[in-house]
N, C-alpha and C positions, 0 to 999 in steps of 0.2 A: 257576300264577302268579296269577290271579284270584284263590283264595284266600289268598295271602297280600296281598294287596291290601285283602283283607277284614277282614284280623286286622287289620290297620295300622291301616284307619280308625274300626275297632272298641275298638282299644289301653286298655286301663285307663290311666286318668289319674294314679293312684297311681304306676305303671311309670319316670312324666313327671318326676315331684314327686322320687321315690327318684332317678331318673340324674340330676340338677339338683343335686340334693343332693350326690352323691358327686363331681360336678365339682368343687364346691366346696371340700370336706372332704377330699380327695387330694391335693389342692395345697396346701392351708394345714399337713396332716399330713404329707407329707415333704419341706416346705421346695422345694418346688417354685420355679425365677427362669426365664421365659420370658426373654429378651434382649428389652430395650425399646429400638427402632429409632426415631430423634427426624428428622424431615423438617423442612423451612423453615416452621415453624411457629411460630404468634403466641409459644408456649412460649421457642423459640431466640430470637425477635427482644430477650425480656427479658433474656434470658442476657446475648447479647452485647452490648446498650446498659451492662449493669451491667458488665461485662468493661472495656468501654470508658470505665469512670470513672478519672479520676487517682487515683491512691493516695493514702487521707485524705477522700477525699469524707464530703461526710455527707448519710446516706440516713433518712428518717422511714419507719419501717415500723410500718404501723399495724394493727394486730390485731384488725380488727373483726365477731368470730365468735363463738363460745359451743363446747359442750363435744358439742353434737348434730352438729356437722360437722367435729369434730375429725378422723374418718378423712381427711377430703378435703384438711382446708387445714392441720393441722399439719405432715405430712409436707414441704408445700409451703413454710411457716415454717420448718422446720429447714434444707433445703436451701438455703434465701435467704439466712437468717444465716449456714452455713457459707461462701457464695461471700462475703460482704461483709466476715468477720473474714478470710477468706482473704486476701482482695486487700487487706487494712490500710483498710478503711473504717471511718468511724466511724458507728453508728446507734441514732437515737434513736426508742427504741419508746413508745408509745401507742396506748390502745384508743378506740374509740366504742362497742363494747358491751360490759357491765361485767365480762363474767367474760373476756373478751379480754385485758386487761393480765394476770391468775393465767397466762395460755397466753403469753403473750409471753415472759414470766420465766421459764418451762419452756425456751423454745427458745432466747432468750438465755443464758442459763449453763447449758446443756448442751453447747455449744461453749465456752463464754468462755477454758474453765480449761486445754484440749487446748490452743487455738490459739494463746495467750499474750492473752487479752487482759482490761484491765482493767476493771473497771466506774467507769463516772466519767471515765476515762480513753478509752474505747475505745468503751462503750457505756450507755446509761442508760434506765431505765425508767419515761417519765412517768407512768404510771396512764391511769386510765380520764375522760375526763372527758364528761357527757353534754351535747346542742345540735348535733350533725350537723350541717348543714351553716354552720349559725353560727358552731360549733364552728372548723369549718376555715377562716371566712371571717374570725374573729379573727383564727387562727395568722400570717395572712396582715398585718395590721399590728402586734400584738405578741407574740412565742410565750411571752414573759416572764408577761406578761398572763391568760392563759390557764391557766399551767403555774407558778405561781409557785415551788411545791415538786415535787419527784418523788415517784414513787408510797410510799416512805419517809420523805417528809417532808424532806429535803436541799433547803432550798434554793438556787434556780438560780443563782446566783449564786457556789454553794460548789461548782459542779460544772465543773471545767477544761475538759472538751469544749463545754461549750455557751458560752465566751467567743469573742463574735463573730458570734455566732447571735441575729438579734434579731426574723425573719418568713421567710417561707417564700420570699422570694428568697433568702435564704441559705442554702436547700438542693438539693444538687444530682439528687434522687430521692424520690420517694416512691413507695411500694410498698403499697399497700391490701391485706390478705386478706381477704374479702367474704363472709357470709354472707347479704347480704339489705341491709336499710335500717337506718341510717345505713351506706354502703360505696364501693364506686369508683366509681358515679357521681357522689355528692357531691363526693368531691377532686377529677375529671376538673371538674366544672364549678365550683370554687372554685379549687383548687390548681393547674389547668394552666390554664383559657380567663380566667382570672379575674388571674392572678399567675405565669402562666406558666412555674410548676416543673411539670418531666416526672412522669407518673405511668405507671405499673405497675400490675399487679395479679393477684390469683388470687382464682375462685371456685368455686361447687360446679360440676358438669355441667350441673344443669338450669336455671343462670342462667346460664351461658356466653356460650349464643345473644343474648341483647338486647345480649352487650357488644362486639360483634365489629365494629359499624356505628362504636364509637369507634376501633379500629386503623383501619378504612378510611379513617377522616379525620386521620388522625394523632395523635387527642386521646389516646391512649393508644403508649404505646414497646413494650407486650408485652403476654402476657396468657397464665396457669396457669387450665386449666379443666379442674377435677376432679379424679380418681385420676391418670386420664395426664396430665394438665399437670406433676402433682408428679411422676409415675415420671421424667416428659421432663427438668425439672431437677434430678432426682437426677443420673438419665444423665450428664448435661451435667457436674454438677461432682465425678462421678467415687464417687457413693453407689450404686454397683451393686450394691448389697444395702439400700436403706434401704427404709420401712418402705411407701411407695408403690411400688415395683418388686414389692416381695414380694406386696402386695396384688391387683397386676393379674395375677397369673397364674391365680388361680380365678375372675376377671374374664372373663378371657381363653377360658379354658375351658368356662365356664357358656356364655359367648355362642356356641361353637363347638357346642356342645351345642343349644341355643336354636337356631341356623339350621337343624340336620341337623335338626329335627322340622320345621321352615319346609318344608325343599326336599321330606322323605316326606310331608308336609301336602299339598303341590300336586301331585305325582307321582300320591298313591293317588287325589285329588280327581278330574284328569285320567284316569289311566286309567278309573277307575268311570265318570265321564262317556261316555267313548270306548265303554265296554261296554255302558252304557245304550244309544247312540245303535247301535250295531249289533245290538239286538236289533229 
C-alpha cells in the first residue's frame, strides 16, 4: 500500500494534463448532455419576473459584450430572446460595446423567422451607441434623442413598435448581457435606482460575485452567471440541447476529474505524513 502511495505523489504531471484533456474531448466528441438540474437561483428568479410580464411588454435587452465572451453570454442571449418572442413581447436591442449590436442581430433573427415575429414590428435593433452611463442616463429622458435612427438607419419615427415609447419609464425590463464596463452595474444605477425600470442581467463567471450584493437589495429581479446561468435558462425554457447545456458537460467532467486529484492529493499527502510520523 505504501508504495502505491508513493507512485501517486510521484505521478508524472503529463498523466494530469492528458486525463484533463480527455475529460474534455469525450464529451464534446460524443455529444455527451449531463441533465442540468436549476434550483431557486438568482437564474430562476429572472425567468420567472419575465414569465411574469403581460404579453406585449417591451423589454430593452442590451448587448453589452464582444465576441471574447461570446461562449458565455450568447447562449444566454439566445435563450432570453427565445422566452421574450415566445411570450409575444416586444424588444428593443442595443449595445454599449460596439461589436454587441453585430451579436444582438445574430440572436434576434435567429429566432425572429421560427417564431413568427416581425422586425419593426416585434423587434428592432438600435445599434451600438457609446457614453455608458450617460448613455443610459439620457435613455432616461429621451430614447428618441439618443437613438434617433436604428442601427440601419430607419428612423424612429418610421418604426411601429417604438410609438409610445419616449424614456425608459416606458419600458417594462431591461435585460443587460455584461462583459465588463460599460454593463449592469451602469443600468442598475441609472435605469432602475435612478428611473426605476426593473433590471436583469447576465454575466461571465468571474464577474458574477460583485453582482450578487444587487439581488440582495432588490436592485436587480435576477441574474445569468456564466455557462450555468445560460445551461439554467436554457433549462427553463425548454432548449435541452442548446449550446450552454451542451457546453457544461466537459465542464462538468473536467471538474470531476479536477477534485478526484484534490481528494488523491490529500489522501497520499496524509498518509506519507502518517508514515513519516511512525517511523
Amino acid at each position: 500500500m505504501a508504495g502505491i502511495y508513493d507512485k501517486l505523489s510521484n505521478l508524472d504531471r503529463r498523466i494530469i494534463f492528458i486525463l484533463i484533456a480527455l475529460a474534455v474531448i469525450i464529451p464534446i466528441t460524443t455529444d455527451l448532455v449531463i441533465p442540468n438540474i436549476v434550483g431557486q437561483e438568482p437564474s430562476r428568479d429572472l425567468f420567472e419576473f419575465v414569465d411574469s410580464l403581460p404579453e406585449g411588454s417591451i423589454v430593452i435587452v442590451s448587448f453589452d459584450y464582444d465576441p471574447s465572451t461570446m461562449p458565455e453570454l450568447q447562449p444566454m442571449a439566445e435563450a432570453i430572446v427565445r422566452h421574450l418572442f415566445r411570450d409575444g413581447h416586444r424588444i428593443i436591442g442595443m449595445a454599449l460595446w460596439p461589436q454587441g449590436a453585430s451579436l444582438g442581430q445574430d440572436a434576434m433573427s435567429a429566432f425572429a423567422d421560427s417564431l413568427g415575429r416581425a422586425q419593426y414590428v416585434d423587434w428592432v435593433n438600435m445599434g451600438y451607441k457609446t457614453g455608458g452611463a450617460v448613455t443610459i442616463a439620457r435613455l432616461g429622458t429621451s430614447m428618441r434623442a439618443v437613438f434617433p435612427t436604428d442601427r440601419d438607419n430607419v428612423p424612429w419615427d418610421d418604426i411601429p413598435m417604438l410609438r409610445g415609447v419616449n424614456n425608459l419609464e416606458d419600458i417594462d425590463l431591461v435585460i443587460s448581457l455584461s462583459a465588463g464596463d460599460p454593463g449592469i452595474i451602469h443600468w442598475v444605477m441609472m435605469a432602475k435606482d435612478r428611473y426605476g425600470t426593473p433590471v436583469g442581467g447576465g454575466c461571465t463567471a468571474v464577474s458574477a460575485p460583485q453582482l450578487y450584493t444587487y439581488l440582495q437589495t432588490d436592485q436587480m429581479v435576477g441574474l445569468l452567471g456564466g455557462l450555468k446561468g445560460a445551461a439554467d435558462y436554457e433549462t427553463l425554457v425548454g432548449l435541452l440541447e442548446g449550446e450552454a447545456t451542451k457546453g457544461m458537460s466537459p465542464q462538468s467532467v473536467a471538474h470531476i476529474v479536477i477534485m478526484l486529484f484534490i481528494v488523491i492529493g490529500n489522501v497520499t499527502y496524509f498518509m506519507q505524513k502518517k508514515k513519516g510520523g511512525a517511523r
